[in-house]
N, C-alpha and C positions, 0 to 999 in steps of 0.2 A: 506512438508516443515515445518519451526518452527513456534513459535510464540513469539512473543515480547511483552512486555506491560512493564511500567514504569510512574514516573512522574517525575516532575521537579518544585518544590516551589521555587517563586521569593520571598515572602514575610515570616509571622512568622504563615499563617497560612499549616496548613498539613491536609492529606486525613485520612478518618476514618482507621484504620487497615482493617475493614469488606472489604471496597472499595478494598486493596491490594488483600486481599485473593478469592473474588470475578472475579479482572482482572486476577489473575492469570489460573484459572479454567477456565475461559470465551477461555482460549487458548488449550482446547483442544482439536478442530477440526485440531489445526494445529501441534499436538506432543502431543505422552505419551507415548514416551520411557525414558525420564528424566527430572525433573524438575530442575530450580534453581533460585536465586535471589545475586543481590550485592547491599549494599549500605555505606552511609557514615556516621561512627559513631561517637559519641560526641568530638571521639578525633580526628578527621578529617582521621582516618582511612578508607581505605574499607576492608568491611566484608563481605563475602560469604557464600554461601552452596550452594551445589547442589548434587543430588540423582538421581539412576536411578529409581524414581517413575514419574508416570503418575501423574497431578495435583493436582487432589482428592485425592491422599492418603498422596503427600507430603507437603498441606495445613495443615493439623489436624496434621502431625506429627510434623512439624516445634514449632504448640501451637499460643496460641494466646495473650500470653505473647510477647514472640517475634517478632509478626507482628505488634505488641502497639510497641514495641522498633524502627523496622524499620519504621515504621508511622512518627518517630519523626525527621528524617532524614531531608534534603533539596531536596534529589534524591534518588532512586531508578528502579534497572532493573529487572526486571523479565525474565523470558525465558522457554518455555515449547518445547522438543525435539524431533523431527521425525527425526528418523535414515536414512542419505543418503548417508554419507561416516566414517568410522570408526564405530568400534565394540557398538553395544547398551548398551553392560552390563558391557566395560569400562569406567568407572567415569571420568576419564581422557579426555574422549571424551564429556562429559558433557558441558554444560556452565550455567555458564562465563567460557569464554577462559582468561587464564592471560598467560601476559610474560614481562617481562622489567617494568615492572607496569602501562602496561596497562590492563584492564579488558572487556572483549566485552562480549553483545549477537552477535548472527548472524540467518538472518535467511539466507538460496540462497544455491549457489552451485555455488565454485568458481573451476576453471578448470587449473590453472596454480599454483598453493600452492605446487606441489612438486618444481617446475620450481624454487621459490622464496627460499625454504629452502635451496637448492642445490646454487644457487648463492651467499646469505647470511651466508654459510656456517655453518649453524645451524643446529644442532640433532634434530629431528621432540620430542618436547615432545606431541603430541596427533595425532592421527592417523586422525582426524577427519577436511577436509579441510579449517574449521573455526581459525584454529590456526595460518595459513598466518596472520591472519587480525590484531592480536595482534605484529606478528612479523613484519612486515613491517611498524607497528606504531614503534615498536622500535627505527628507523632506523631516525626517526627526530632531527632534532639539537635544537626545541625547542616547544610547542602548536600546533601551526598552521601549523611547517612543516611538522609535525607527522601527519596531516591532508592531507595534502596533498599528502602523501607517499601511501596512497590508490586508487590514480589514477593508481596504476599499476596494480593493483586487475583484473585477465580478471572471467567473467562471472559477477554472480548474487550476490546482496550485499546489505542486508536491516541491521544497526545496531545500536545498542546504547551502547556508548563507556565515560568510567571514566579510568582515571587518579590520580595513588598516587599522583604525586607530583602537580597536579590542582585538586585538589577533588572539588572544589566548582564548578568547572565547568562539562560542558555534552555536549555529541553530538551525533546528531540523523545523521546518514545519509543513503541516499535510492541511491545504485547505479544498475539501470537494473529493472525489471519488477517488484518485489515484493512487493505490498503494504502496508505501516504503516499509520493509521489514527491517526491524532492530534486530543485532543479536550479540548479546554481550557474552564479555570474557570475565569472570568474575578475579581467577588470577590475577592474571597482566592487564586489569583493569582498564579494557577495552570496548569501547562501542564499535559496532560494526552496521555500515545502511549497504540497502539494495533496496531495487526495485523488481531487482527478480529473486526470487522465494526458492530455488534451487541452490545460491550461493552458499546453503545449509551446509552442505556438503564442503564448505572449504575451509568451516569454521570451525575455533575449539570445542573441545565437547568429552563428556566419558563416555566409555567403548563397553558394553559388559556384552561378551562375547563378540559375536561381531553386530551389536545392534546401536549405533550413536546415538549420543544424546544431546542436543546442543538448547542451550539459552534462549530463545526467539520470542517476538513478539509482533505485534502489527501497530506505525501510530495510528491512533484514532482522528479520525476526519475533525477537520478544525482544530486542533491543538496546536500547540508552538512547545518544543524544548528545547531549552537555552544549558548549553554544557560549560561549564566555567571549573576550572581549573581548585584544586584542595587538597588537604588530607586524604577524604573521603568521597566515596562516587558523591560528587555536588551536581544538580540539576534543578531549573524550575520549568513547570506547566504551566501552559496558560488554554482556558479556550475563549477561542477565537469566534465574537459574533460578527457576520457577515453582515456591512453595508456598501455593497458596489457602487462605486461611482462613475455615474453616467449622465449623458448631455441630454439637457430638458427638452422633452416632446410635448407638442402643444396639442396633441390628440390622446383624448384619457380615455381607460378602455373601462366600459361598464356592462356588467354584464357579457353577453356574447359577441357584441359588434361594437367597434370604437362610436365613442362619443364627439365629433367635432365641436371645440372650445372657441375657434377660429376659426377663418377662414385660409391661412393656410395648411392648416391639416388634411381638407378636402384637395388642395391642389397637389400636395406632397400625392397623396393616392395616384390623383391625374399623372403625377408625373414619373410613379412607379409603375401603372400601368402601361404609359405610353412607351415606354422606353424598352418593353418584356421583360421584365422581372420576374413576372408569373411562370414564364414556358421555362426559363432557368431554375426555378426553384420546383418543378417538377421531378425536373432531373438531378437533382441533389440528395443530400442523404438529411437526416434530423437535422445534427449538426450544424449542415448550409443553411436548413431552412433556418436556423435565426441566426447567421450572422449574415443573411441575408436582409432578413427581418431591420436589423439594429445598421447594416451599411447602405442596404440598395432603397427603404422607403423613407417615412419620415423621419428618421433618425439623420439620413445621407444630405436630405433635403433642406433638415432644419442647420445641418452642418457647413454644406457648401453654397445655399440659396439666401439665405437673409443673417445681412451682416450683423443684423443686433442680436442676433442671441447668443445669451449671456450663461457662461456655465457657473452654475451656483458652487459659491464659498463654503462648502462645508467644513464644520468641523471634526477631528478623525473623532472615530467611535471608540470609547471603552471595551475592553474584551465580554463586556457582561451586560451594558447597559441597551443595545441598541437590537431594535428586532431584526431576524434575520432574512435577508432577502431574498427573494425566490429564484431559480435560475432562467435563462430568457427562452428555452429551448423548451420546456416542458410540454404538455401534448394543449392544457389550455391556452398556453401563447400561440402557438399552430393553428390552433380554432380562432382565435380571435383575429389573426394574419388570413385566415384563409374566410372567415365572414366581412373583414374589413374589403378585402381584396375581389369579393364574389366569386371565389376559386370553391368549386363544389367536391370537386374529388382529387387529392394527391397520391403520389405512390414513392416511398422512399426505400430504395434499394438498401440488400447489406448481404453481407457474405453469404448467410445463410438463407436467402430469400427476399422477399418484401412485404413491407405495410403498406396497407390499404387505405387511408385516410376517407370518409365519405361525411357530408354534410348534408342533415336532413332535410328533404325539401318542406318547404313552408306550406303549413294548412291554414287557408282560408276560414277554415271554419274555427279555429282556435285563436283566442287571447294571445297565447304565448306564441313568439315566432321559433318553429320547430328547428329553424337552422343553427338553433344556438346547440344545438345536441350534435354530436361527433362522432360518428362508430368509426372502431378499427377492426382491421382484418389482418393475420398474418399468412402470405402465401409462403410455404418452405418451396427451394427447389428439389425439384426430381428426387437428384442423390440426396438429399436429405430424408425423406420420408421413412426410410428404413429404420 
C-alpha cells in the first residue's frame, strides 16, 4: 500500500522544511515506486510534482529551496507509491491524482473505478484505480457535496484531498481499513498525517526526562475531516455510510449458490468457466479472488457482452441515511463464487502460510445442500510455527 503524510496550519505559524522532508522518507515502508507532493502557493494556487522516485532520492532532488518554499504554505500532501494497479513507470499513474480540480493522495484499492468511469462517461486519464477518487469529487454541485460523492467509492480509501477553487481548505478522509495517524501541535497550531505511526518521533511534543510525549491519534474508519481555515482549531466530522457503486448483474445470489434471473447469467458462468478463470483464481491471494469475482465472471460479461446494460442512475447517499454495504471480498462472497463456479477446494497463499478454503460435499440424505457450508484451514509455514 501507499503512504500519506501532510499538514495543515490553522495559525501564522508553519513546520520546519527538515520536518517535510523527513515525513516524507519516513513513508517508505509504505511505497518506492513514486514519490510526490501538492501544495498551496502564495497565489492561492496548487502546485505539484511528482516522480517515479522512491523517497530518498526524490527528497534531495526536489532541493531544499523548495521544501523552504512549500514550508511556507497553510497545507501540504505528501504521498510515497507502492504499485497495485496501473504501470510503475507511468507518471500518470503517479500522485496527486488531479481532475476537475481536484488534487488527491490515495492510499487502498478501490474495486469499482472502472464501474464509475463507464457511467460517468469519462476517458480514463490514469490507469491507476486512484483516479476514481478525483473523478467522482468532480461530480459535486458544490464543497461538501463533492464530499460526499465518495460514499460511492466500493473498497479501500485513506485520503487527503485540496481543491482549486477552496484551497484554503482540506480533508482528510479514512474510508475501510487503512490507517492515517493525526498528531497535533497544540502551539503552532498544527495538524500533522502519516500513514506510518513511527513519524511520532519527528513530531512536537514535551520531554520529562528523557521520555516524549506527543499528541497523537488514529482517524476512525469512515469519517471525513474538513480543516477550514479561523481564529480557532476550526474543523468538521462527518461519517460516512458506505454505498458502492457498481454495474448491475443479472445473477442474484440466494443463499449459498447464485440464483439465475436470466438466461445470461448461466452463459456468463459458461463463459468464466471456458476461458480458466478457475485455475487463475487458485493461484491468487483473497484479494484476487474478488477482483476476480467482479472482472473475470459475470460482472466482465455483463460489461463487455451485451450492449444493453444499463448502469443505474443512482442518487448520491446522505452520510447517515443509506445502509452500509458489505465488501466483495469477504469469505461469504468466496462461498458463493466458489458454489456458483463448482470449485470444491481453494488455497490462497500469504506471507505467513496459507488458507485452506473447502466446500462440503453434498449429502444425499439431507434437505439442506451441505455445499453451502465452507471450512477454513490455516497452514503456517515451517519457520513460522515457532
Amino acid at each position: 500500500m501507499c503512504g500519506l503524510a501532510g499538514y495543515y496550519a490553522w495559525g501564522e505559524a508553519r513546520p520546519k522544511p527538515e520536518t517535510l522532508m523527513a515525513l516524507l522518507v519516513a513513508q517508505t515502508p509504505k511505497g518506492t515506486d513514486s514519490s510526490g507532493y501538492a501544495y498551496v502557493g502564495s497565489d492561492s494556487l496548487i502546485r505539484l510534482r511528482k516522480e517515479t522516485l522512491k523517497p530518498s532520492e526524490f527528497v534531495p532532488k526536489v532541493g531544499i529551496e523548495k521544501w523552504t518554499e512549500i514550508a511556507k504554505s497553510h497545507t501540504a500532501i505528501l504521498h510515497a507509491r507502492n504499485t497495485t494497479r496501473g504501470s510503475k513507470t507511468d507518471n500518470d499513474n503517479s500522485h496527486p491524482q488531479v481532475y476537475g480540480g481536484w488534487v488527491v493522495t490515495h492510499n487502498g484499492t478501490l474495486n469499482n473505478d472502472e464501474d464509475l468511469f463507464h457511467h460517468y462517461k469519462v476517458k480514463r486519464f490514469a490507469e491507476v484505480d486512484s483516479a476514481a477518487i478525483p473523478l467522482v469529487l468532480a461530480q459535486g454541485k458544490d464543497y461538501e457535496d463533492s464530499i460526499r460523492q465518495l460514499s460511492v467509492l466500493g473498497g479501500n480509501a485513506t485520503m487527503a484531498i485540496l481543491n482549486q477553487k477552496q484551497p484554503e481548505r482540506l480533508t482528510l478522509c479514512r474510508l475501510g481499513k487503512h490507517d492515517v495517524f493525526l498528531f497535533m501541535d497544540p502551539l503552532k497550531r498544527i495538524l500533522y498525517w502519516s500513514s506510518v505511526p513511527t513519524v511520532a518521533e519527528l513530531m512536537p511534543g514535551a520531554v520529562l526526562g528523557n521520555i516524549g510525549f506527543t499528541m497523537m491519534s488514529k482517524m476512525p474508519e469512515d469519517r471525513v475531516l474538513i480543516c477550514e481555515p479561523g481564529s480557532d482549531f476550526l474543523g468538521t466530522t462527518y461519517k460516512v455510510t458506505r454505498n458502492p457503486f457498481s454495474i448491475p448483474c443479472t445473477t442474484v445470489t440466494v443463499g449459498g449458490s447464485p440464483r439465475n434471473t436470466s438466461g445470461a447469467s448461466s452463459e456468463a458462468s459458461s463463459f468464466a468457466r471456458s476461458t480458466g478463470k478457475i485455475s487463475k483464481l487458485a493461484e491468487g491471494t483473497a484479494s484476487a479472488v474478488a477482483v476476480a469475482y467482479f472482472k473475470n465472471t459475470e460482472m466482465e460479461y455483463l460489461h463487455n457482452r451485451i450492449e444493453h446494460a444499463k448502469y443505474p442512475k443512482r442518487g448520491i447517499p446522505s452520510f447517515d441515511d443509506v445502509e452500509i454495504g458489505f465488501e466483495p471480498w469477504d469469505l461469504d462472497r468466496i462461498r458463493f463464487w466458489m458454489v456458483g463456479n463448482h470449485v470444491m477446494d481453494m488455497t490462497l497463499p500469504t506471507a505467513y502460510g496459507r488458507w485452506v478454503l473447502r466446500l462440503k460435499e453434498a449429502n444425499p440424505a439431507s434437505d439442506k445442500d451441505t455445499r453451502d457450508v465452507m471450512t477454513r484451514e490455516f497452514l503456517p509455514k515451517k519457520s513460522q510455527k515457532k
